[in-house]
N, C-alpha and C positions, 0 to 999 in steps of 0.2 A: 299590268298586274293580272292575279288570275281572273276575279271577279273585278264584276261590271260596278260603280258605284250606285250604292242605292236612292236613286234621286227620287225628290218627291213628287216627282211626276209619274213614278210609275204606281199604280195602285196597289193596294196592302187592302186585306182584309180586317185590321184593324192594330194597335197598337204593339201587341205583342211579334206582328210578324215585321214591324217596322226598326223594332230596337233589334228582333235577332239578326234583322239584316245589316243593321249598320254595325252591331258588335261582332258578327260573321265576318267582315268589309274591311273593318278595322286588323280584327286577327290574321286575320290570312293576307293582309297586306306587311303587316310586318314580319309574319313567316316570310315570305315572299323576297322583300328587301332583306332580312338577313342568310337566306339561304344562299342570294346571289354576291354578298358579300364577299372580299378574298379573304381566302382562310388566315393570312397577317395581320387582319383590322378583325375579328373577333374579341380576341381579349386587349388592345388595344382602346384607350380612351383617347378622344380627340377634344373631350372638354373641358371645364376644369372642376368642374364637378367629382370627375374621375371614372364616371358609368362608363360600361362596355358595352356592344350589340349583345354578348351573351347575358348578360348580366340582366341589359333589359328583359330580355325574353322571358329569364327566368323569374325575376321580377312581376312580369304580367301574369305567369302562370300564379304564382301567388297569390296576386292581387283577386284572380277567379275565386279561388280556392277561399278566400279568407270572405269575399262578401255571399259567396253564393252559397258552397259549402259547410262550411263555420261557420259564418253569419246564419242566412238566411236558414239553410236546412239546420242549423243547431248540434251539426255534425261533431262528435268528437275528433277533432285534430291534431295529434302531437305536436308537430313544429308548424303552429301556422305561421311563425315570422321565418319558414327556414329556407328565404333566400338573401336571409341578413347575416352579417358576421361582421361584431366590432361597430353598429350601426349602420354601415352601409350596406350595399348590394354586394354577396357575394357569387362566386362560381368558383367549386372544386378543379384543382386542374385536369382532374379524370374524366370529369364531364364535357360531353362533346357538343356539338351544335346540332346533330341527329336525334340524340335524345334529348335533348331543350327542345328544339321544334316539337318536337313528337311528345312531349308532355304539357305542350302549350295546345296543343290538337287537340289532346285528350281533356285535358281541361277545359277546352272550350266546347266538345260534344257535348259534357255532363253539363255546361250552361244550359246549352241550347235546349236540353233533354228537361230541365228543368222547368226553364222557362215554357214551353211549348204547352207543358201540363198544367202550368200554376197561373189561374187566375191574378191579373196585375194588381190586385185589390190585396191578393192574400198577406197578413202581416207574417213576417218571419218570426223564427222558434225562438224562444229564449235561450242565448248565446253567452258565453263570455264576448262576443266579440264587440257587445254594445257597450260594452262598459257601464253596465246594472239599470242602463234605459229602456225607455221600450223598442222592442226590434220593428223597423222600419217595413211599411209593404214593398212588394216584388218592384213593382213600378219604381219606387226613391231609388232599390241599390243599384236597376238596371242604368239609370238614368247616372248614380255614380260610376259606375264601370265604363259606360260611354264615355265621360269627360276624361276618364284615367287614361283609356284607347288612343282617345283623340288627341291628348295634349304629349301623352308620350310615344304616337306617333311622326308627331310634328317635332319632338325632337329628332326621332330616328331618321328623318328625310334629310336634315341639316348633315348627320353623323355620315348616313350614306354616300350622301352628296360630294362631304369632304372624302371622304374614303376611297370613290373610283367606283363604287357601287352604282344603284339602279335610281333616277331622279325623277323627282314628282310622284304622282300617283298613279 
């Protein structure tokens, strides 16, 4: 993969540099695996769930967007469920795998850009996206974003795996 995994052996200045590494780790691993993907297993589901590799990708992009963005920054969002359609995960068929990547990129700079600035204490703005709770500090949603990474990570190694694509980490 491109990057090295961020093991805890190697030193971190402190907590913040240790979640952007693993949410850095995570994203650009799955960039990685569906870049190398054949263009026939993109919109293609191999579960029975019925998800895609594109799907997911775009999926994640969202998923940034809705805790960091919307959530956390308070941000006005029009569509933050807009990579749902009918409840599931969607993808237009105009949409390519270039610009999925490359919006799952950009959404993960404006993490990073976030994160970097914001004390892990800081509680986030008052969102719709809490559903009229109080919005949670930096630290809870990174620490959700991680488990989102990780768990649908480890689906996409299974998808790849089946696919002819790139195995393990």
């Amino acid at each position: 993969m491109t990057m090295p995994h961020p093991s805890p052996l190697f030193p971190a200045t402190g907590r913040t540099e240790v979640f952007l590494r693993y949410l850095d780790y995570f994203r650009e691993t799955v960039l990685a695996k569906v870049a190398a993907l054949p263009g026939d297993e993109l919109r293609r589901s191999r579960l029975p769930s019925g998800w895609t590799p594109l799907e997911l990708v775009k999926h994640l992009r969202y998923v940034e967007l809705r805790w960091i963005a919307w959530g956390f920054e308070g941000r006005k969002i029009d569509e933050p469920w807009g990579d749902r359609r009918d409840d599931r995960w969607y993808v237009a068929p105009d949409e390519t795998r270039e610009g999925l990547l490359a919006a799952l990129r950009e959404q993960g700079a404006h993490t990073s850009e976030v994160v970097s600035r914001t004390d892990l204490t800081t509680v986030g703005a008052p969102s719709p996206r809490w559903d009229g709770e109080p919005a949670p500090p930096l630290e809870r949603v990174l620490f959700h974003l991680l488990q989102e990474y990780a768990r649908h990570l480890g689906h996409l190694d299974i998808v790849a795996e089946m696919s002819g694509g790139p195995i393990g980490e």
